[in-house]
DSSP file (Angstrom, degrees, kcal/mol; ACC not computed):
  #  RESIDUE AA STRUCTURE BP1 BP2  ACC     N-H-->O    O-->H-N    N-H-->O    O-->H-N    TCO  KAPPA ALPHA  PHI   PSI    X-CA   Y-CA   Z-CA
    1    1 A X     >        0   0    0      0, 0.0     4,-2.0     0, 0.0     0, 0.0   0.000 360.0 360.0 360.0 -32.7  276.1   27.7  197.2
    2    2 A X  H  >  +     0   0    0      2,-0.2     4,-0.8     1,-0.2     5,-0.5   0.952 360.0  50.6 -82.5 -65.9  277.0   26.7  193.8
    3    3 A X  H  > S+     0   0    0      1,-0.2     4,-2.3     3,-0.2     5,-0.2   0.906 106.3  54.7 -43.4 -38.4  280.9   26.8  194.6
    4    4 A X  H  > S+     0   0    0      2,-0.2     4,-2.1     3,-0.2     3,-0.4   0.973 107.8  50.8 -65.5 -57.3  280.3   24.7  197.8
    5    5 A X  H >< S+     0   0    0     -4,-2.0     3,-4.4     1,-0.2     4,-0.5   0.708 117.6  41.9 -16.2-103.1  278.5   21.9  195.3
    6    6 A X  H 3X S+     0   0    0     -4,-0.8     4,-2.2     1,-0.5    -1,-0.2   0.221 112.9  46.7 -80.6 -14.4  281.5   22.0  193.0
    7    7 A X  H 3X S+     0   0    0     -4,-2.3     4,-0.5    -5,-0.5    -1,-0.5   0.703 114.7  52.8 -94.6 -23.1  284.4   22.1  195.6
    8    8 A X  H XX S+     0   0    0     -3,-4.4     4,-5.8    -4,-2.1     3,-1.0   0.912 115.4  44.7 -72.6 -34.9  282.4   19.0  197.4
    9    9 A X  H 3> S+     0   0    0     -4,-0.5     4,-2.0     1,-0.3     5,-0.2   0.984 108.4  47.0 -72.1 -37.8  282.4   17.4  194.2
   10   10 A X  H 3< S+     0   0    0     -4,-2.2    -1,-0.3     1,-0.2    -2,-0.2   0.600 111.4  57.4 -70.6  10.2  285.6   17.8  192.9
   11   11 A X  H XX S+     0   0    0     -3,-1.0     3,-7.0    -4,-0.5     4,-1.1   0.933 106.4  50.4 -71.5 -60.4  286.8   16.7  196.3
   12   12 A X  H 3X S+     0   0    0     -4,-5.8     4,-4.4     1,-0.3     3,-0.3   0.762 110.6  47.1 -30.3 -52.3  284.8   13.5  196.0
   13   13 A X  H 3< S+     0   0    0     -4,-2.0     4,-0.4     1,-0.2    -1,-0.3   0.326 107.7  52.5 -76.5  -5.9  286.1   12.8  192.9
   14   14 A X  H <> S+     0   0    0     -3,-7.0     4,-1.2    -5,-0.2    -1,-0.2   0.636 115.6  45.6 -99.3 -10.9  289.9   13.4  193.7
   15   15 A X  H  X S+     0   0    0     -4,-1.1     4,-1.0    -3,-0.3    -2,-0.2   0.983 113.5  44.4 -51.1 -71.3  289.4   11.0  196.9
   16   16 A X  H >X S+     0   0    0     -4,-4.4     4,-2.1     2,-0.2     3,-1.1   0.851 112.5  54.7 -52.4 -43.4  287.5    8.2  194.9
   17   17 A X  H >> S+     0   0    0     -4,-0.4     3,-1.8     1,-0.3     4,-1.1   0.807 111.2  52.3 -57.8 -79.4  290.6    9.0  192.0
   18   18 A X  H 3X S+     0   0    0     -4,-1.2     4,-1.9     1,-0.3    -1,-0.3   0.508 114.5  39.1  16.5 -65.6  293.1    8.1  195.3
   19   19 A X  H <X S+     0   0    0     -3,-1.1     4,-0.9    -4,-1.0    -1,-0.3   0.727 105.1  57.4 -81.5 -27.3  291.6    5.1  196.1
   20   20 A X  H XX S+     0   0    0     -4,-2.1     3,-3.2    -3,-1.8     4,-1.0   0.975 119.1  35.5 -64.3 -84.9  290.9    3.6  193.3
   21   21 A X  H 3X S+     0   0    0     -4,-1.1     4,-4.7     1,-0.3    -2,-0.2   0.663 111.3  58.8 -45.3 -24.8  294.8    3.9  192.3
   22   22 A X  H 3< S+     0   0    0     -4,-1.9     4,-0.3     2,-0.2    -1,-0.3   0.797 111.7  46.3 -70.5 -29.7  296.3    3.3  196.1
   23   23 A X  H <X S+     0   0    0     -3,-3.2     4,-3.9    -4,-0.9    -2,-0.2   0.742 112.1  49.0 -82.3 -24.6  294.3    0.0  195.7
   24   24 A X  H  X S+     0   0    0     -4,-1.0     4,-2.3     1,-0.2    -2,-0.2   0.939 110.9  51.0 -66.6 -51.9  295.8   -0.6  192.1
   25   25 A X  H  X S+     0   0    0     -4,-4.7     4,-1.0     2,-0.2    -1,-0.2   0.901 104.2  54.4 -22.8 -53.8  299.0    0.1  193.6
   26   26 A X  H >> S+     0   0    0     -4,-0.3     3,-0.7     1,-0.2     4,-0.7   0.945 115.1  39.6 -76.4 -22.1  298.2   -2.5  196.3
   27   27 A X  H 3< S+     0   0    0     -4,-3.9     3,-0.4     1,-0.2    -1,-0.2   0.833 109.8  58.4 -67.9 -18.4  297.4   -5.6  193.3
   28   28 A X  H 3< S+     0   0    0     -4,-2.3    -1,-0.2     1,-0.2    -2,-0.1   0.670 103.9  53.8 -98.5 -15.6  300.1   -4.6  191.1
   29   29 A X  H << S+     0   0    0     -4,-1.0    75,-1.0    -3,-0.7    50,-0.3   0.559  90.7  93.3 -87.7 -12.2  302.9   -5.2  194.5
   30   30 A X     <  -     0   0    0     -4,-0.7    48,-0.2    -3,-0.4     2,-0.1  -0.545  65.4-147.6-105.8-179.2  301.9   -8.8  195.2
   31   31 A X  E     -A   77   0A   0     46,-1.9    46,-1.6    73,-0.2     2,-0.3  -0.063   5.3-135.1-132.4-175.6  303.5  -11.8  193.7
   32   32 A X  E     - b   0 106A   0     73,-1.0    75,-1.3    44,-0.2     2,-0.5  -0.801  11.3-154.3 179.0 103.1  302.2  -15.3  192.6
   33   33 A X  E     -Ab  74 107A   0     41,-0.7    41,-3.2    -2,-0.3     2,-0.2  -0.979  17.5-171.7-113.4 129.1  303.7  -18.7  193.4
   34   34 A X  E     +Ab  73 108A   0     73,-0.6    75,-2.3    -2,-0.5    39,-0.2  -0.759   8.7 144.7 -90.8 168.1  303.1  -21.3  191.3
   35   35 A X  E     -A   72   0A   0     37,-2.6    37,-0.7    73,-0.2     2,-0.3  -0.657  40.7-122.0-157.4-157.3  303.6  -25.2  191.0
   36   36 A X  E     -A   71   0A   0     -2,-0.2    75,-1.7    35,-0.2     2,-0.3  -0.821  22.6-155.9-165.2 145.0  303.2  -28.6  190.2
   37   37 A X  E     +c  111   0B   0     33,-1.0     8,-4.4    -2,-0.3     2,-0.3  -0.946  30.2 168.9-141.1 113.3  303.3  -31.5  193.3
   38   38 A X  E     -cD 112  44B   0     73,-0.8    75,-2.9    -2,-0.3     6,-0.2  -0.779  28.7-111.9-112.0 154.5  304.3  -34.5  191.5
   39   39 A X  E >   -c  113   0B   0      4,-2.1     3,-1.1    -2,-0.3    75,-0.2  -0.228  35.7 -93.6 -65.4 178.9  305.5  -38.0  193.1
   40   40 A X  T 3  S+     0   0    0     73,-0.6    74,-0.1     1,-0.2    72,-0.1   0.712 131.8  55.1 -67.4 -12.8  308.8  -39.9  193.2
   41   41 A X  T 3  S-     0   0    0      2,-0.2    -1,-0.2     3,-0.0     3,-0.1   0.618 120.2-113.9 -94.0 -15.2  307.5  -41.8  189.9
   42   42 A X  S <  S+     0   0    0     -3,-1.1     2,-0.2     1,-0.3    -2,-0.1   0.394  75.6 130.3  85.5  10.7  306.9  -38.0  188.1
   43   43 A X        -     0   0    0      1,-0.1    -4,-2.1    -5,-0.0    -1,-0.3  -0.770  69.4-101.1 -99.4 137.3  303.1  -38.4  188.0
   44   44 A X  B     -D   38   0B   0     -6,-0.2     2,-0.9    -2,-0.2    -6,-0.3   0.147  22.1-137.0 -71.7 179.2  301.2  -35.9  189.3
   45   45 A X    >   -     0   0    0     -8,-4.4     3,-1.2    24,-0.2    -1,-0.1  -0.823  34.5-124.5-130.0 129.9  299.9  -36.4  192.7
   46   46 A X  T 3   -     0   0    0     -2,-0.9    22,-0.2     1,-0.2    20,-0.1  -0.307  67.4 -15.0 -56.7 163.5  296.1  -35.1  192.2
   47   47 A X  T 3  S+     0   0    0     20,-0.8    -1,-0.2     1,-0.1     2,-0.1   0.425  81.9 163.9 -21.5  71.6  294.5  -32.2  194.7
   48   48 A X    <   -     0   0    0     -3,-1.2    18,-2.9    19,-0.2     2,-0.4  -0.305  42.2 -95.6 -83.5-162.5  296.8  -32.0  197.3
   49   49 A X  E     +E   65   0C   0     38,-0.5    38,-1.4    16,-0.2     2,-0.5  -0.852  34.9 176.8 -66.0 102.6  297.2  -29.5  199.7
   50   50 A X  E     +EF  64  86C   0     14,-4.7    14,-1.7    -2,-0.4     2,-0.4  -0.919  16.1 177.7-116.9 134.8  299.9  -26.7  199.2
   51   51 A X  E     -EF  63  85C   0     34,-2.0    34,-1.8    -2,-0.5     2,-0.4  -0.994  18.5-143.3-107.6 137.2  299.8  -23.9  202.1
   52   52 A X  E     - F   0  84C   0     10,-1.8     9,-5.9    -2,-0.4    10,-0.5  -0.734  20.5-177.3-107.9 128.4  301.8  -21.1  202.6
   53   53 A X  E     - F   0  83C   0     30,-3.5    30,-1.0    -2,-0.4     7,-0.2  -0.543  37.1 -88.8 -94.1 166.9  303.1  -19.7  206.0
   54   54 A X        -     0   0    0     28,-0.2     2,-0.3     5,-0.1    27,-0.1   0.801  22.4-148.1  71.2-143.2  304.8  -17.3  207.4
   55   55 A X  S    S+     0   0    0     27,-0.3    27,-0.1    25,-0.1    -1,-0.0  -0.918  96.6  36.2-148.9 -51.9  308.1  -18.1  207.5
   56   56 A X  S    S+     0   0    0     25,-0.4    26,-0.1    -2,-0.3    -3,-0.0   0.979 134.0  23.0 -38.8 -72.0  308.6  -15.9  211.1
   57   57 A X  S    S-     0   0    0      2,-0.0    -1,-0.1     0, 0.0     3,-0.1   0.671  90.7-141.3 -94.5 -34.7  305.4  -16.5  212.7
   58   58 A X        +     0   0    0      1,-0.2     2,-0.1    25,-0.0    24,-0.0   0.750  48.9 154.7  44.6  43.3  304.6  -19.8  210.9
   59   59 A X        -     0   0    0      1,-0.1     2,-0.5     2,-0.0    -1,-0.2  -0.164  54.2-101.8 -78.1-179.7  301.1  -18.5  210.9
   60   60 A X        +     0   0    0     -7,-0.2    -7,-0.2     1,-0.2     3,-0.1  -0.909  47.7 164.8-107.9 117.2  298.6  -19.7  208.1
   61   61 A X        -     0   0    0     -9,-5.9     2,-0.2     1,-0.5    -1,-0.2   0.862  58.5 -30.3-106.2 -42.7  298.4  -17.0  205.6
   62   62 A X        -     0   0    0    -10,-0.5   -10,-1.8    -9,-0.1    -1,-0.5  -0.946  55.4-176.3-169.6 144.9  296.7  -18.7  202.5
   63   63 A X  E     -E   51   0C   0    -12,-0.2     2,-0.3    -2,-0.2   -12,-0.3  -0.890   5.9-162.3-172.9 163.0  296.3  -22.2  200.6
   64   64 A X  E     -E   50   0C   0    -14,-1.7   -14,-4.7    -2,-0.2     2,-0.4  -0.701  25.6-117.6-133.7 164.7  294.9  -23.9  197.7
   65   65 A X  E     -E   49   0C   0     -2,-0.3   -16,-0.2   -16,-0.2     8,-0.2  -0.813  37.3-122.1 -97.6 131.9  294.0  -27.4  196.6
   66   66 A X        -     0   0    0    -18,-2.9     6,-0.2    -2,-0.4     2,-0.2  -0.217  28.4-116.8 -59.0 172.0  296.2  -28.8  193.1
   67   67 A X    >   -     0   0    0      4,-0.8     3,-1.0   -21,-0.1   -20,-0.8  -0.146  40.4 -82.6 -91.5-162.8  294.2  -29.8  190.3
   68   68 A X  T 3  S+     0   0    0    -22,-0.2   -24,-0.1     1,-0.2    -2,-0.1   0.735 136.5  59.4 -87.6 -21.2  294.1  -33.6  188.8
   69   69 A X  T 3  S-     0   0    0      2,-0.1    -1,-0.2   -24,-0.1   -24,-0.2   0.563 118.4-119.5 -54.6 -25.0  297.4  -32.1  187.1
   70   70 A X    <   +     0   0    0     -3,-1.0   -33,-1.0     1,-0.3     2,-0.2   0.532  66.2 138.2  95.8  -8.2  298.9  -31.4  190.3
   71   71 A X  E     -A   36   0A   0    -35,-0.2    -4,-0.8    -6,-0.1     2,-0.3  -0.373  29.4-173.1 -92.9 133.9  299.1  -27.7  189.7
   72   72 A X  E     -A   35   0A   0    -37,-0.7   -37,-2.6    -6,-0.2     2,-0.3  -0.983  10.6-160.0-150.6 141.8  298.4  -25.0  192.0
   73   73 A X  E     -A   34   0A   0     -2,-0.3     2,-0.4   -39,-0.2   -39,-0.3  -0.865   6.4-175.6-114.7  82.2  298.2  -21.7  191.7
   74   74 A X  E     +A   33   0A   0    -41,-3.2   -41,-0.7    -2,-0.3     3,-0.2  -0.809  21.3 175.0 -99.2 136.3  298.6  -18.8  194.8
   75   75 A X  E     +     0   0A   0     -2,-0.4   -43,-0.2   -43,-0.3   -44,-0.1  -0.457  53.5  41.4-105.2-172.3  298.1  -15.2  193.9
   76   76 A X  E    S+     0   0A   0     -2,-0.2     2,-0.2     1,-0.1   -44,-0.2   0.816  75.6 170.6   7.5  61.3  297.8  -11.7  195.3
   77   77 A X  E     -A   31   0A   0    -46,-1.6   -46,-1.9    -3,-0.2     2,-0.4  -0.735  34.4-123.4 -70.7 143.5  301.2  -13.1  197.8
   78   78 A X        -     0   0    0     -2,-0.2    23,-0.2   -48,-0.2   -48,-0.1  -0.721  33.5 -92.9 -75.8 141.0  302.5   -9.9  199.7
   79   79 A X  S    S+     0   0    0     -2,-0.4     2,-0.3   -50,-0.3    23,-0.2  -0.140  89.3  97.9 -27.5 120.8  306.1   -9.3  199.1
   80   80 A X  E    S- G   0 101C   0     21,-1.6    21,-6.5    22,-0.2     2,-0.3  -0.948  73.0 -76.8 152.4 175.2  307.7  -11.2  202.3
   81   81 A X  E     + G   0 100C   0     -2,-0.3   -25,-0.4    19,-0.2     2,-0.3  -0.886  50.7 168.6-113.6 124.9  309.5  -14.9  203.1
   82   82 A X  E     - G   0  99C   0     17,-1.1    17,-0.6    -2,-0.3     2,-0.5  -0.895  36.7-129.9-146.4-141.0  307.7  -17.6  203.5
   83   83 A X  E     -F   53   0C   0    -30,-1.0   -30,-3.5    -2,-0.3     2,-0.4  -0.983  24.1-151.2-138.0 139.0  307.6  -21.6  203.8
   84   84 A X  E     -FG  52  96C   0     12,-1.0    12,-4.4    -2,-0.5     2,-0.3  -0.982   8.5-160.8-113.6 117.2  304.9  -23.8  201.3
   85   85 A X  E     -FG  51  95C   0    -34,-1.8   -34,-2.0    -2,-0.4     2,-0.5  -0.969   3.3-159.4 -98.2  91.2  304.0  -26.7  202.8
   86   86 A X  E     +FG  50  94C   0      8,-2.4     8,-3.4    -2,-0.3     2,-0.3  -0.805  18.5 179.1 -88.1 127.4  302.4  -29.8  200.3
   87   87 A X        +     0   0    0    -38,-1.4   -38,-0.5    -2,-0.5     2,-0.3  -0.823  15.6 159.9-136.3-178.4  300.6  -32.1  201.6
   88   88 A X        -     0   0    0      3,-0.4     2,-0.7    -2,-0.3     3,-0.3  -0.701  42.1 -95.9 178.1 138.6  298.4  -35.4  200.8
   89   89 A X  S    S+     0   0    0     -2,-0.3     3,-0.1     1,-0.3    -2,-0.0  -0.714 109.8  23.1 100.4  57.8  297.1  -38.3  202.2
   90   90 A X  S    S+     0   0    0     -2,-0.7    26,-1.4     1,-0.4     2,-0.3   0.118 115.7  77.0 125.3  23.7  299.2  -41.6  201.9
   91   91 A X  B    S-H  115   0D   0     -3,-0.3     2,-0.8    24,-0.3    -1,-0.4  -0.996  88.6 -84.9-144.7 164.6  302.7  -39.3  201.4
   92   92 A X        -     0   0    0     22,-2.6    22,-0.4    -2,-0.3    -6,-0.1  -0.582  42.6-112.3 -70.0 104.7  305.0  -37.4  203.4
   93   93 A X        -     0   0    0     -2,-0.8     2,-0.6     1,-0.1    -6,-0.2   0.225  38.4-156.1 -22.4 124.6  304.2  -34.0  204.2
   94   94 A X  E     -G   86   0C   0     -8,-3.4    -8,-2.4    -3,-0.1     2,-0.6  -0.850  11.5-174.1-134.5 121.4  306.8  -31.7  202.3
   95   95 A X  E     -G   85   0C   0     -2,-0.6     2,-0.5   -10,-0.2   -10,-0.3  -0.935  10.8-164.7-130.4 139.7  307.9  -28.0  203.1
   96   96 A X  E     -G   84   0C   0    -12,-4.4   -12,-1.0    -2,-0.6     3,-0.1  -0.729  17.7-158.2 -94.0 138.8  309.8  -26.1  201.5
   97   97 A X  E     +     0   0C   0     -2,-0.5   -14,-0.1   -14,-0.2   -13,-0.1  -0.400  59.5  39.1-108.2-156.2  311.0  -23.3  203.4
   98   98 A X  E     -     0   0C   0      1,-0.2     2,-0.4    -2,-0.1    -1,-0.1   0.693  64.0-178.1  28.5  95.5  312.5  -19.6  202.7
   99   99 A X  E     -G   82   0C   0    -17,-0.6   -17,-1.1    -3,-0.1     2,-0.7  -0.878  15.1-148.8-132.8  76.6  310.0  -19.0  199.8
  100  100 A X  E     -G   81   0C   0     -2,-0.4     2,-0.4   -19,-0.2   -19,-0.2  -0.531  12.9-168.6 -85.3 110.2  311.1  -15.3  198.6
  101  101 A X  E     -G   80   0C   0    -21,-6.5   -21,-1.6    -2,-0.7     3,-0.1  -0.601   3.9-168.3 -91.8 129.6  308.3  -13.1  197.1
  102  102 A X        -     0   0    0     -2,-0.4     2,-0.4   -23,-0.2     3,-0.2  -0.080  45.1 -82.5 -63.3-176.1  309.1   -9.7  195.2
  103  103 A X  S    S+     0   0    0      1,-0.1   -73,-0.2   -24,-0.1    -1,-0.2  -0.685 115.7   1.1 -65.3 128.7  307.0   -7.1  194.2
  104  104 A X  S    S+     0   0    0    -75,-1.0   -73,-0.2    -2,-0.4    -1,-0.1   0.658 101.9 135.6  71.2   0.4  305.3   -8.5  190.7
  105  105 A X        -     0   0    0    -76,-0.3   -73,-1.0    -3,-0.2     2,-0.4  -0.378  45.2-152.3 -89.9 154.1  307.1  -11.6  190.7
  106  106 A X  E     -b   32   0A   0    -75,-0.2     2,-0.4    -2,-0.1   -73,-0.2  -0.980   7.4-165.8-121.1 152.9  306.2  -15.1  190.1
  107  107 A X  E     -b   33   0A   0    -75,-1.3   -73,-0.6    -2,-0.4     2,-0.4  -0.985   6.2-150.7-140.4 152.6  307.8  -17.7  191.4
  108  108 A X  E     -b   34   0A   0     -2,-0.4     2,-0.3   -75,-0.2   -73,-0.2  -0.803  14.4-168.7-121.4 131.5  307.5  -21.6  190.2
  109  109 A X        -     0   0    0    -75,-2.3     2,-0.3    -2,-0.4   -75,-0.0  -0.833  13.9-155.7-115.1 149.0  307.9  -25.2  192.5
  110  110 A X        -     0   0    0     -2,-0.3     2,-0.6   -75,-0.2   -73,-0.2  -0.857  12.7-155.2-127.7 114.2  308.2  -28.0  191.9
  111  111 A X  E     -c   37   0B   0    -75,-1.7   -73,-0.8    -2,-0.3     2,-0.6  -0.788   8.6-169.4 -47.7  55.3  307.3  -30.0  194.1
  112  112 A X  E     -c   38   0B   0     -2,-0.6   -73,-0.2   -75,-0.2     2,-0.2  -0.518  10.3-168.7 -90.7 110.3  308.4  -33.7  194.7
  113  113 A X  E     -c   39   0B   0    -75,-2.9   -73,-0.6    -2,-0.6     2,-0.5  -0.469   9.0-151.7 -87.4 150.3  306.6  -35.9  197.2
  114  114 A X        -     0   0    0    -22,-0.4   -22,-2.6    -2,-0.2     2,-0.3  -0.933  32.0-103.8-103.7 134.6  307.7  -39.4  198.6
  115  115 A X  B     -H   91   0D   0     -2,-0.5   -24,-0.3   -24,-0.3     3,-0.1  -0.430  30.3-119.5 -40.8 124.0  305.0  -41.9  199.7
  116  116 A X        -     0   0    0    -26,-1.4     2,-0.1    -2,-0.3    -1,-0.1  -0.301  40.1 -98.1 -88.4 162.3  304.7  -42.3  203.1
  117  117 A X        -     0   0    0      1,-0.1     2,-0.3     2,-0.0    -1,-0.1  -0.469  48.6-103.9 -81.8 152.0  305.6  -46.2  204.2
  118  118 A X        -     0   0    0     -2,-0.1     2,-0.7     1,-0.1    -1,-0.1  -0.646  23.8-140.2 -85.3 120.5  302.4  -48.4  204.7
  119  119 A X        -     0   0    0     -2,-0.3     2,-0.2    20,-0.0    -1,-0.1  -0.659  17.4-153.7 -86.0 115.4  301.1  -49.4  207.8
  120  120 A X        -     0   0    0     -2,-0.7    19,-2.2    18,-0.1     2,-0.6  -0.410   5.9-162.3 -75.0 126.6  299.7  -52.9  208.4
  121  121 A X  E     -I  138   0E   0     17,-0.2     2,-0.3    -2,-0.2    17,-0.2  -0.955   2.5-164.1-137.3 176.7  297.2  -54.3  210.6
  122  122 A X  E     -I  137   0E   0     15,-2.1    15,-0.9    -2,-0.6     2,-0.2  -0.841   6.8-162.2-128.9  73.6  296.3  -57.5  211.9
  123  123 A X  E     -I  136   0E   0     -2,-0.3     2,-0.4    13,-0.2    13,-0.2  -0.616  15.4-177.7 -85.5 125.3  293.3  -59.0  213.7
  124  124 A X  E     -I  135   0E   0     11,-0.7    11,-3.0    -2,-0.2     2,-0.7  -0.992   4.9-165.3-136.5 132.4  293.8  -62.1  215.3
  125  125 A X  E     -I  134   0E   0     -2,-0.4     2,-0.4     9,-0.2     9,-0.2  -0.910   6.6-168.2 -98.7 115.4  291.1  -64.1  217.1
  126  126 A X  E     -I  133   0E   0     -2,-0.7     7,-1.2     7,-0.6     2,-0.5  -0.881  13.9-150.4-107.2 172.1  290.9  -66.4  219.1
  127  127 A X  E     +I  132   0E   0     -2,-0.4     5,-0.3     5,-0.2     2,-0.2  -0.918  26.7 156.6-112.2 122.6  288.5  -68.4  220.2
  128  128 A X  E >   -I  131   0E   0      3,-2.0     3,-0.7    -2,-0.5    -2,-0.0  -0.649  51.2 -84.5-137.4-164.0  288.8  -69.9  223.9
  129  129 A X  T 3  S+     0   0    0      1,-0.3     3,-0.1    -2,-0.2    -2,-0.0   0.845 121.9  56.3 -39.1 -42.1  285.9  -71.3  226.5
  130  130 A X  T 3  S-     0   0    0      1,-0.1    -1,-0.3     3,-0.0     2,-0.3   0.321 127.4 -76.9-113.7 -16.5  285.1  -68.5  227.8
  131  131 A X  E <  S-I  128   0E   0     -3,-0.7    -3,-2.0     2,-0.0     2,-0.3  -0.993  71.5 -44.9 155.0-144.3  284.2  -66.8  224.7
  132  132 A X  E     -I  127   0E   0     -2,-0.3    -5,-0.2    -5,-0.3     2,-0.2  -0.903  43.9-160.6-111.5 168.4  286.3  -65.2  221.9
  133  133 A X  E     -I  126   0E   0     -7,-1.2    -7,-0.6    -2,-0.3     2,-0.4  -0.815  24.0-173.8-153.9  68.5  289.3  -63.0  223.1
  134  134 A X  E     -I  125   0E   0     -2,-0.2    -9,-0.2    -9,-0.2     2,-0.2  -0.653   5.7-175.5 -99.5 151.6  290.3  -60.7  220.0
  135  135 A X  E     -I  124   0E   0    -11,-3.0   -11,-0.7    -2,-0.4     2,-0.2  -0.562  21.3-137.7-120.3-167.8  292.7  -58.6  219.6
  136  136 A X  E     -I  123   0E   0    -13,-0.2     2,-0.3    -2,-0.2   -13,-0.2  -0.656  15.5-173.5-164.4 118.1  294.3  -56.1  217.3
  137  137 A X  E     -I  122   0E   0    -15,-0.9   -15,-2.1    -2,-0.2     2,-0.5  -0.628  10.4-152.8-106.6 134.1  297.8  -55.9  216.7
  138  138 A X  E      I  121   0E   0     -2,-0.3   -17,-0.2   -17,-0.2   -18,-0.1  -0.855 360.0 360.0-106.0 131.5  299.4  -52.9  214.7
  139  139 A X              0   0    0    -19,-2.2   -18,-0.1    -2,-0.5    -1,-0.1   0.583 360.0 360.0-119.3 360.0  302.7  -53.5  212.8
């Protein structure tokens, strides 16, 4: 009875051993890109978007918001190709593509965004007999 105890345990305990390291294994293979997404002026451009794809599939694997620095940080990437996509809100969307991670590696962007051109619009009224008759013209 006594052996059966000690052979369950030391089983247990060479499993948990197993798992523990097969998962250390799996944190110690991924990769880490970081960046900076700055404008055409060099100033940072505050908590955009950057996501990472894909590059095959152009599936959504993972993405993070910059800080007021502009800086973003992605961790635990799998080893693999993909394309980082910055984005923001009165600029041009910018992807980079072919984005290659190693095992352990880090790899550093820098990002540079353009302003996207400003769209104008116009309301013009008029007023006629019959009531007013506005419209609204986009340029």
């Amino acid at each position: 009875m006594k052996t059966t105890k000690n052979f369950q345990i030391k089983r247990m305990l060479v499993l948990t051993g197993l798992a523990f390291f097969s998962f250390i294994s799996y944190v110690d293979a991924s990769g880490i890109i970081k960046g900076q997404v700055m404008d055409e002026n060099n100033q940072p451009v505050e908590y955009a978007t950057a996501v990472l794809k894909d590059s095959k599939t152009n599936k959504f694997v993972t993405g993070v918001v910059c800080n007021a620095k502009g800086e973003f940080v992605i961790k635990d990437v799998k080893p693999g190709e993909y394309n980082l996509t910055t984005q923001m809100i009165g600029y041009e969307k910018k992807n980079i593509e072919k984005v290659v991670i190693e095992k352990k590696q880090v790899v550093e962007k820098k990002v540079i965004m353009n302003e996207a051109p400003s769209k104008s619009i116009v309301v013009v009224a008029k007023k006629t007999a019959s009531g007013s008759n506005n419209q609204l013209v986009e340029r």
